[in-house]
N, C-alpha and C positions, 0 to 999 in steps of 0.2 A: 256426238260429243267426243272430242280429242278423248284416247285412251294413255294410262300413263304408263309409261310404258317397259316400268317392274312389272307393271302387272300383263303386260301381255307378251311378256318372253318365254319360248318355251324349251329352253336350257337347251342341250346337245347329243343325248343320246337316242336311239329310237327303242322305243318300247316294244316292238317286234323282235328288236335282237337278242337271242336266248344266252346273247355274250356281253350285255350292255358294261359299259364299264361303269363301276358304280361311283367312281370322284378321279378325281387329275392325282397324279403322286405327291402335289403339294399336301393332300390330305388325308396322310398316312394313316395315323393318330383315329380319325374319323371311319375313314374305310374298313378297318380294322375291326371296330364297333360293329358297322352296318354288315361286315362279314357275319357277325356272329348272330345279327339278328337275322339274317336270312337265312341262315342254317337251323333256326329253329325252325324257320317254313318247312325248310324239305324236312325236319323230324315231324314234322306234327299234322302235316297236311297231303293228302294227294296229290301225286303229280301235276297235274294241272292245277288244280289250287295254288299250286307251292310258286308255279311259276307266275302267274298271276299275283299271289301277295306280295313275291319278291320286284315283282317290276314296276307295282303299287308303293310300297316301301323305300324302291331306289326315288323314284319318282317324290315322293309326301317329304323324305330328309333331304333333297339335292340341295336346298336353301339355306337349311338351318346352321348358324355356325358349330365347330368343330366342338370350340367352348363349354357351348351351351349343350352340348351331349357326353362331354365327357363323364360327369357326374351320375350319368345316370344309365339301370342295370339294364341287360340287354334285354333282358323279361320285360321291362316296362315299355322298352322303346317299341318294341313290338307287340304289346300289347296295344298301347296308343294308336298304334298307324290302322292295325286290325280293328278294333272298336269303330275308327271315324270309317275306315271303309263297311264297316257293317250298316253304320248309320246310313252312309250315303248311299246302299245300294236300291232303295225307293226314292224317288225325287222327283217331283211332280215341276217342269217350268216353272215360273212365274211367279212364287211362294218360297221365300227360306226356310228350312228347316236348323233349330237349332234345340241344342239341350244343354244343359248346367249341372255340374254334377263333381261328384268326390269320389275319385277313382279307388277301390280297396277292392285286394287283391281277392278276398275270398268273395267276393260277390261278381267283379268285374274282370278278371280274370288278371289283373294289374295295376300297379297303385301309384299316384301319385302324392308329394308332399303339398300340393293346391289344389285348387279349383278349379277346375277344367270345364271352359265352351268349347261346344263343337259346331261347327256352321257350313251347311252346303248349299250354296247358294248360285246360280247366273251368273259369269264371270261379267265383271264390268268395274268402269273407275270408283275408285276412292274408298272402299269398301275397309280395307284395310285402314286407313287415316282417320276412318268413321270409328269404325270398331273400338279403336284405340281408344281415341277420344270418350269416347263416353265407357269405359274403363274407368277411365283417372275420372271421369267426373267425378262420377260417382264412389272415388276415393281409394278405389285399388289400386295396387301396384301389377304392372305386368313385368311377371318371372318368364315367361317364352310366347311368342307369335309366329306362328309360322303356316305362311300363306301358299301351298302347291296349288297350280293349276293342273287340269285334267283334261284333258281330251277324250269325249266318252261318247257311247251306239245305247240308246235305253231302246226298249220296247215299248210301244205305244200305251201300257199302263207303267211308265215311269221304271221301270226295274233295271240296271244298270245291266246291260249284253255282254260289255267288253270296254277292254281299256287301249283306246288307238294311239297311233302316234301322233305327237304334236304335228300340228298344220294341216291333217285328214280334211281335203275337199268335204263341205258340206256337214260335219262334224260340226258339236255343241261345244264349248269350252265350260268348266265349271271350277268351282274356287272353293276349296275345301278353307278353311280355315280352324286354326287349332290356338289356342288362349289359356295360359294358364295364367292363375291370379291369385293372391293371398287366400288362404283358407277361410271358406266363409260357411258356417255351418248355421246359420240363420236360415232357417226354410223362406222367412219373407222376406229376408233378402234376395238370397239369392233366385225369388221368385223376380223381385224388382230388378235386378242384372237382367236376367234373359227377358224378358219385357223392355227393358229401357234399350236394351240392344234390337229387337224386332223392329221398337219403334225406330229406331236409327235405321234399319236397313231399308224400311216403310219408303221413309227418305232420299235415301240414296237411288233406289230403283225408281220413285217418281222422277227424280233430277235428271235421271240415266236416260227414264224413257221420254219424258219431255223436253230433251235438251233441244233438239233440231225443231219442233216446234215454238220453243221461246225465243231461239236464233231469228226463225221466220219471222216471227214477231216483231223483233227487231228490226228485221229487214225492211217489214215493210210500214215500220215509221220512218224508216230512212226514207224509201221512196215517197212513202206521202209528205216529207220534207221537203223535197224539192217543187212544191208548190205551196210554200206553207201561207199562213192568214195573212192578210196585207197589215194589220196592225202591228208585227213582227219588223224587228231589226233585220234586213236581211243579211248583212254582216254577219250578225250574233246566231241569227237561224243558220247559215249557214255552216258558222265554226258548230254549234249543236250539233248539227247532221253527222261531218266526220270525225265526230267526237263518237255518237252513235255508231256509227262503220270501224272506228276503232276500238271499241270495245267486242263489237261483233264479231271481228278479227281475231279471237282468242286469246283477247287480254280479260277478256271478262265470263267468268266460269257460273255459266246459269242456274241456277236453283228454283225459282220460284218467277213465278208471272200471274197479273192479274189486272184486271179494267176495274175504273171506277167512276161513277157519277156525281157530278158535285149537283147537287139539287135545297134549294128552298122549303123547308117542313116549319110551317108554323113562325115565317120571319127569320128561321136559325137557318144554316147552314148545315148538309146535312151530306156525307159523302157516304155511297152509298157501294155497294160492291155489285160488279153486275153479271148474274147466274151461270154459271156454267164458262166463266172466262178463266179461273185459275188451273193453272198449269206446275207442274214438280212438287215444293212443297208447301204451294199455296194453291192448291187444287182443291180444297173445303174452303169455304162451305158452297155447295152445290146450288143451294136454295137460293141464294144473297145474303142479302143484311144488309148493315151498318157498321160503318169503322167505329169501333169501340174507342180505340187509341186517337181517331179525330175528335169524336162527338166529346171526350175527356179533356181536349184542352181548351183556353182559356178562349172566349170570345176573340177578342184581341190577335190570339194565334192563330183560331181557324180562320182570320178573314184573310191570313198571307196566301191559303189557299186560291185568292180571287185575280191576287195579284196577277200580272198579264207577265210572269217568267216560264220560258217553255220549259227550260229543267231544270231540277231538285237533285242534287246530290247529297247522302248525308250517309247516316248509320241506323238502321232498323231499328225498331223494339227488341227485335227477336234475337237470339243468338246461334249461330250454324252453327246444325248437327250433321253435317256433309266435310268432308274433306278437313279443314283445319277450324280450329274454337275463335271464338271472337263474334262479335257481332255482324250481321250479314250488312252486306254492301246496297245502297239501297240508291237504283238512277228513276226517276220518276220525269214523264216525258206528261207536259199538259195537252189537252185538248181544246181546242176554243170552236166554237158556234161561226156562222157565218157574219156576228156582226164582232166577233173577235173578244167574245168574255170567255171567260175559263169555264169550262160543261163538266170536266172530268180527266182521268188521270191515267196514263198506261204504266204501271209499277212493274218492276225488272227488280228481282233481288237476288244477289249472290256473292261472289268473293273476287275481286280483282288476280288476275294471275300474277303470279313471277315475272313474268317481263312487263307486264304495267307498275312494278314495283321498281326493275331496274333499271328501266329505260329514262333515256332524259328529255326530264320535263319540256325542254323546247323542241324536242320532238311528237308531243302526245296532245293534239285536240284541245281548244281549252286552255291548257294550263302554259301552254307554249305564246299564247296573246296576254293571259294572265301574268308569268315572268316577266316574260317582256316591257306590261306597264307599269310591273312593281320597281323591275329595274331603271327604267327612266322618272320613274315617280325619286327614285333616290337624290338624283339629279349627278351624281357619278358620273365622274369622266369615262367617255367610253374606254376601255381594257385596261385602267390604271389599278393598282392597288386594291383598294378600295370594291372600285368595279368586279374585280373577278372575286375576289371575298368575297361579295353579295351572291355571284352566281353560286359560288360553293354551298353556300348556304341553302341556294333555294335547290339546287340540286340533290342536298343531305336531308330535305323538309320530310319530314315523316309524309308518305304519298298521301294518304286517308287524309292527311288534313289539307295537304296541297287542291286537293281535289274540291273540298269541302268549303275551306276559307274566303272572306270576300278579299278584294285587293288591299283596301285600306286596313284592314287587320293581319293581312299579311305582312304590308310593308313596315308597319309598327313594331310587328312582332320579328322580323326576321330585321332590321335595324337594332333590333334590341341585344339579339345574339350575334349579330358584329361587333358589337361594341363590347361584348363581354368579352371578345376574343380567349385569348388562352389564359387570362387570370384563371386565379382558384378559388371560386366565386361559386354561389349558389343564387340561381336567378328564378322565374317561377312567370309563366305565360299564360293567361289562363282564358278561353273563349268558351261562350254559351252556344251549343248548338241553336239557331232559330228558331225550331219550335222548344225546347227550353227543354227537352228530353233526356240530354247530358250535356256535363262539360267536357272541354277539351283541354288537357293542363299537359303541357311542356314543361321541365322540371330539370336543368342543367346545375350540376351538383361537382365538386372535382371525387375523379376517379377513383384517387385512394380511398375516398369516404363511402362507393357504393358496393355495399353487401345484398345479401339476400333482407338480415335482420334493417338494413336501412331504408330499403323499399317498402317493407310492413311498414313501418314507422311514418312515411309519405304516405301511402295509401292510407293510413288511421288518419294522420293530419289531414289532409286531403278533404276524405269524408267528413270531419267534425267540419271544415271551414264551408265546405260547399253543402251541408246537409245531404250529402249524398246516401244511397243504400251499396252502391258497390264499387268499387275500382278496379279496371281491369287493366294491363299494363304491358309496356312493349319497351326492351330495352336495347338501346344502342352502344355499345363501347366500340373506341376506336385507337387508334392511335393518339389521339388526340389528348388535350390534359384533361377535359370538362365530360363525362360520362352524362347522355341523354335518356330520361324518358318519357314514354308518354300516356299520358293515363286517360281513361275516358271512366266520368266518373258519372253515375247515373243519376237522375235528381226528377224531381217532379215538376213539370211544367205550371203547376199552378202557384208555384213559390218565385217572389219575384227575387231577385238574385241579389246578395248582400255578400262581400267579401270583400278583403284587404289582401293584393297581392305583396305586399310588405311584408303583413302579418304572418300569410303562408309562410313568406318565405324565411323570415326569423323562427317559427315553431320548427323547421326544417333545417335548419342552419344548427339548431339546438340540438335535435334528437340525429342529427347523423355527426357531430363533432366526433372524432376520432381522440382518440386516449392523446396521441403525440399533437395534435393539435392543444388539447389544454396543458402540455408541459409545455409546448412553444409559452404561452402565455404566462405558467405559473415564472418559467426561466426571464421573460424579459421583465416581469414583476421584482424578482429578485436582485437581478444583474446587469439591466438593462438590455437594449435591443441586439446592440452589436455583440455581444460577449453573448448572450443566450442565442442567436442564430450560428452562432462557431459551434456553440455546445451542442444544439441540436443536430447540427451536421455532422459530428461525429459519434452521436449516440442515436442516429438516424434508427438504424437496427437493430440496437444490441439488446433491445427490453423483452423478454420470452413473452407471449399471450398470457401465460401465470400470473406473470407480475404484473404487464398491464391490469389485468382482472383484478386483482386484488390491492395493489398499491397504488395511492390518487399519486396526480401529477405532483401537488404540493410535498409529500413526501420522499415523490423520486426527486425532486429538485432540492433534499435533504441526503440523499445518496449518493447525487451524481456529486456535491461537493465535497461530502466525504471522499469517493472514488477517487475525485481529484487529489487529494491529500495522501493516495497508497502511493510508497514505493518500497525497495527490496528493501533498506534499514525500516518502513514502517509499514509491513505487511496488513496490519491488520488496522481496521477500526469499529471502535463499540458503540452503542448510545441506548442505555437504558430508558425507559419511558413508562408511563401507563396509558392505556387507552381512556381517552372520551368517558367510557363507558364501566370503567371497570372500577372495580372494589379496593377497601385497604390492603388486599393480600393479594391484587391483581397487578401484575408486569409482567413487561415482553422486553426484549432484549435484543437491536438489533446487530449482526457481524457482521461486517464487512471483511474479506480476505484475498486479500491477490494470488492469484495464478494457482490456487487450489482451494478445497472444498475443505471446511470445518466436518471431522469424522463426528461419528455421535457419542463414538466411545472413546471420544477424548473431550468433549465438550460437558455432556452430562455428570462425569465425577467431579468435574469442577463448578459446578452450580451447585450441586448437590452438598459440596462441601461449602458451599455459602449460603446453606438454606435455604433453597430457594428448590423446588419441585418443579420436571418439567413437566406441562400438560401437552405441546404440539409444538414442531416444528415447520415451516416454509423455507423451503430454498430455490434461489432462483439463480441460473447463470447471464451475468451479462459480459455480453460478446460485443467489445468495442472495435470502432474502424483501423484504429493503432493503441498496439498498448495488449500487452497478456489480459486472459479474461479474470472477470473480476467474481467470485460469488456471494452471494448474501444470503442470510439466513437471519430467520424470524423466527426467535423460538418464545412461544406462550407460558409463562415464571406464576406460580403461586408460593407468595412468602411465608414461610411458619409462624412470621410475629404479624403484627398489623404495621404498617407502611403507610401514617396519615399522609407523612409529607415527600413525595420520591427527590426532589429537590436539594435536601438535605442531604442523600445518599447517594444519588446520581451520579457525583464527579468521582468523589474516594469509592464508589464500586467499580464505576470504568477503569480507573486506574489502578486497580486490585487483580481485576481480571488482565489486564493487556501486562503487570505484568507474572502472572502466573502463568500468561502463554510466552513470556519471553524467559520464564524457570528463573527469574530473578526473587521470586519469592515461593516458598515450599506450597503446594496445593493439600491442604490437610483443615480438620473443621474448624481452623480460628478463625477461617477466612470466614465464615458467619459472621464472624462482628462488622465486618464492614458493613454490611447492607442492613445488619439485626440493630446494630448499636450506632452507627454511622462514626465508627472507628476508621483513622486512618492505617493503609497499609502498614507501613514504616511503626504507627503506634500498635498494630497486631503482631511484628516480627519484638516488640519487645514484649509482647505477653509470651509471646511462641519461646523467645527464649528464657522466661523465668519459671514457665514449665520445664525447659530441659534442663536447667541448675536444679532444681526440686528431684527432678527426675533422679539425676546424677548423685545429691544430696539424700538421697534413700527415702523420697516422700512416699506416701502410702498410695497414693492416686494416681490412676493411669490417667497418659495424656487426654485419651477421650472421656474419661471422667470431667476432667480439666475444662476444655472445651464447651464442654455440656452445661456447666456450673457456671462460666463466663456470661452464654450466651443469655440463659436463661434468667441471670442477675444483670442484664444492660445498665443500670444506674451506676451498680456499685461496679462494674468492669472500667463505665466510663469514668470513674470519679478516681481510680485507681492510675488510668492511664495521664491524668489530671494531677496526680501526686508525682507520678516521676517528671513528667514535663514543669512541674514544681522545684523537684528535686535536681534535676539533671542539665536543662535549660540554661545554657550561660547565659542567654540574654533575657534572661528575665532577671527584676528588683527580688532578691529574694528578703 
């Protein structure tokens, strides 16, 4: 089995040298640290010990970034390294040893703030990629990984001798491995971590050790290929063969292998497993059986089994627990009898490499006769336009489905995403694996719409439309305008398939609409098409995530034409309101103000002097393409009186306030009658000044007595303000 080959590097210094350098001078910062943890070796340990733990130590940290040690005390770092070397110094071949565990200091002689696995194991691929992985399954986070190899002489009962230098003729190599993880103080937890990770290593070491035997395997159905059954295409059997020799070639990373027999039980069909044939990590069961996952689907399904196709490409039941997540790769090569019916099955299961992912399709087995007839299926002129668009397409095709897909649903579907080209469109593709196991859904959405929270949102939709139980997803962005994904959504074969690609794709058009996509609309609602595409493009940006969150489009398309109406003679704009929802003593009050922020402590005395209490404030900056920034505020107004009708007070408040911030009128309590009595300004400057004649006339009453008395008497203030516009009015009949 190819090894990868981080993991079989064995860094630069020699472990024999009593002068080893412990890092290059880019890592100053780091060296520094590991100075002080080796100096606690020579305090604490005999001379051989000391040199020993120190060249254990240079060795266990050569990997780990600088970063990731800075934080932490020199006590712990070496306690750490000292601990796994303890562990490690029994280790029996063949068997990993790991433990789980919460490092404190008075018990362990050094403490960590997680969970710490320790792992000694056979050096070999994927171990680390493994580990990881089922980590996050199972929902932690990894705070440090750090994977040293060792070069080690044990004694024939496993006890470690010495520590050699890397590349020792005839020397063992071995992989300590070190995990720290969210604190987990669950005994049955963390009893399930270290079990669910045995199980993973279980894995990996079968894979490790049966990889050159499932190769073989492979090999020699290629040879038995080239005499294959005379009721075979040999065209087709042929491209099968080097399609086989091409994946054998180390595009295809072996996991699991096993034989099957298709056999007749009782008129059914009955595929059966045959003993003692699985290999990695389908090497159970020993005994045989029954495919549970055949004998389960529908009559209908299992007769495709009978079909005369030498192979089966698709996606397992099962999901690797080797190397990377996802569901395992699954090439299935038939058997036929001498009169050419299908007997049984040779099953190959694992993960496609990197280069069967990069490589181009008309170079790879298969898929390269496959292009080929999707492309003249187009009917495309050879290399025009048209023509190499399709190639790019088939060449960008998610590989797993390339591999998967028949022609005519490929060329359907890859026609479909030419023609969306670079619109900003959401399109939705969606094919039934053959035996009805999962779907396969493509899912071309524009870029700016894909978040994280957008993909839950498709994955929910997804499942509701396809009755699916899970979604597993693989995302592409590119340069490109249209953001791709692809989901494989799990279902059960015995449900016959009912969906509306329409349907999908309008629930998905819905739940990923973008805030500025529904102002485009409320704007061309408003102002029409041409004049809200102007507007949009210059308020492209300027809306903070705040405001989006909180103000609908419909209201910012009430801001942005206010906005329009600021300049330096009219800085400011108001608009008093009530919410939906709110009571006779509820309003909110919006500001608008250019090229600066409304302070609070110049805003609040003047509400306040209108009655009006403030409960909460919002403010948001909008940062336009030309033009000083503009800010707004929202401030939440409880009225002292009740306020049936805001309509009646709305204009003479606005106009009250804009101008008490132009100091055209005095900011003091008469200003309550506007909004209390729905007094005009102009009619409050003539109470304001029959107070200050009283005043001056030696009245008993302070102004804010005054005030108080007005407010509190709204009929008789207004019927009064009613007498002089009686008295004083030229143009009224008197």
């Amino acid at each position: 089995m190819p090894r990868n080959g981080a993991l079989v590097e064995n860094g630069g210094f020699r472990f024999d040298d009593p002068h080893f350098p412990m890092l290059n001078s880019t890592h100053e910062p780091k060296q520094a640290l590991l100075e002080q943890v080796t100096r606690l070796a020579d305090r604490r340990l005999a001379p051989a010990a000391a040199k020993e733990a120190k060249t254990f130590i240079a060795r266990y940290y050569e990997q780990v970034d600088a970063e990731d040690l800075a934080s932490r005390a020199a006590e712990d770092l070496y306690g750490a390294a000292l601990a796994h070397l303890a562990f490690a110094r029994d280790f029996a071949t063949g068997t990993p040893k790991l433990r789980v565990y919460n490092p404190r200091g008075e018990e362990h002689g050094w403490a960590s703030p997680h969970t710490v696995i320790e792992i000694v194991n056979d050096d070999m691929p994927f171990l680390v990629d493994s580990v990881a992985m089922e980590v996050n399954r199972q929902g932690y986070t990894l705070h440090l990984l750090n994977h040293p190899l060792f070069t080690t002489h044990r004694d024939p009962e496993g006890h470690l001798a010495s520590l050699l230098a890397p590349g020792t003729e005839g020397a063992r190599t071995e992989s300590l491995i070190h995990v720290e993880v969210d604190r987990e103080l669950d005994l049955a937890r963390i009893k399930e971590l270290g079990n669910g990770i045995l199980a993973v290593l279980a894995d990996v070491r079968a894979s490790f050790e049966d990889w050159q035997a499932m190769r073989s395997r492979m090999d020699a159905v290629v040879a038995e290929l080239a005499n294959p059954p005379a009721n075979l295409d040999p065209q087709i059997t042929a491209e099968v063969r080097e399609f086989l020799a091409w994946a054998s070639d180390h595009h295809f990373t072996f996991l699991g292998y096993r034989d099957y027999e298709l056999t007749v039980v009782n008129g059914e069909d009955q595929l059966r497993i045959v003993p003692r044939s699985g290999l990695g990590v389908l090497r159970e069961p020993r005994l045989g059986g029954v495919s549970r996952s055949f004998a389960e689907l529908p009559k209908a399904l299992r007769a495709l089994a009978r079909e005369p196709n030498l192979l089966v490409l698709t996606k397992a039941n099962a999901r690797s627990t080797v190397h990377r997540p996802g569901y395992l790769d699954y090439i299935g090569v038939r058997k036929f009898d001498a009169s050419g019916q299908v007997v049984g099955e040779r099953r190959f299961v694992g993960l496609y490499t990197s280069s069967a992912y990069h490589a181009d399709p008309r170079q790879i087995p298969l898929l390269r006769q496959r292009v080929a007839r999707v492309v003249e299926g187009s009917g495309f002129r050879p290399f025009s336009h048209s023509y190499k668009n399709l190639l790019s397409v088939l060449q960008d095709y998610p590989r797993d489905e390339l591999f998967q897909i028949d022609e005519e649903t490929l060329l359907e579907t890859a026609l479909g995403i030419l023609r969306l080209g670079d619109r900003r469109k959401t399109r939705v593709f969606v094919r039934r694996d053959v035996y009805g196991r999962f779907y396969s859904v493509l899912v071309y959405l524009p870029r700016e719409n894909y978040n994280t929270v957008a993909r839950v949102k498709i994955q929910e939709i997804l499942k509701r439309h396809l009755n699916g139980a899970s979604a597993e997803f693989t995302v592409h962005l590119s340069e490109a305008t249209l953001a791709r994904l692809h989901m494989l959504v799990r279902s059960s074969p015995l449900e016959a398939p009912r969906y509306d690609e329409r349907a999908i794709e309008a629930d998905i058009v819905q739940a990923t609409r973008r805030w500025e996509d529904d102002l485009k609309a409320a704007l061309v609602e408003a102002v029409g098409e041409e004049r809200a595409t102007a507007i949009a493009r210059a308020y492209g940006e300027a809306f903070p995530a705040g405001y989006r969150e909180a103000v609908t489009p419909r209201v910012a398309v009430r801001d942005l034409a206010a906005i329009e109406k600021l300049d330096d003679a009219h800085p400011f704009v108001v608009s008093l309101y009530r919410p939906v929802e709110g009571g006779a003593h509820t309003l909110r009050l919006r500001v608008l103000r250019l090229g600066a922020p409304v302070p609070l402590s110049g805003s609040l005395p003047v509400l306040e002097n209108m009655g009006l209490e403030v409960l909460d404030e919002a403010s948001y900056e909008i940062k336009r393409a030309a033009g000083p920034v503009v800010f707004v505020h929202d401030f939440g107004l409880k009225s002292a009186r009740a306020i049936p009708d805001v309509a009646a007070i709305k204009v003479p408040t606005e106009e009250a306030l804009l101008r008490v911030a132009r100091q055209e009128i005095e900011n003091d309590g008469f200003n309550r009658l506007t909004p209390g009595a729905a007094i005009a300004a102009d009619d409050v400057v003539v109470l304001r000044a029959y107070a200050k004649y009283l005043k001056q006339a030696g009245f008993t009453f302070s102004q804010s007595y005054i005030e108080q008395t007005l407010a509190a008497h709204a009929p008789i203030t207004s019927q009064l303000v009613a007498l002089f516009h009686a008295r004083f009015d030229p143009a009224r009949d008197r």
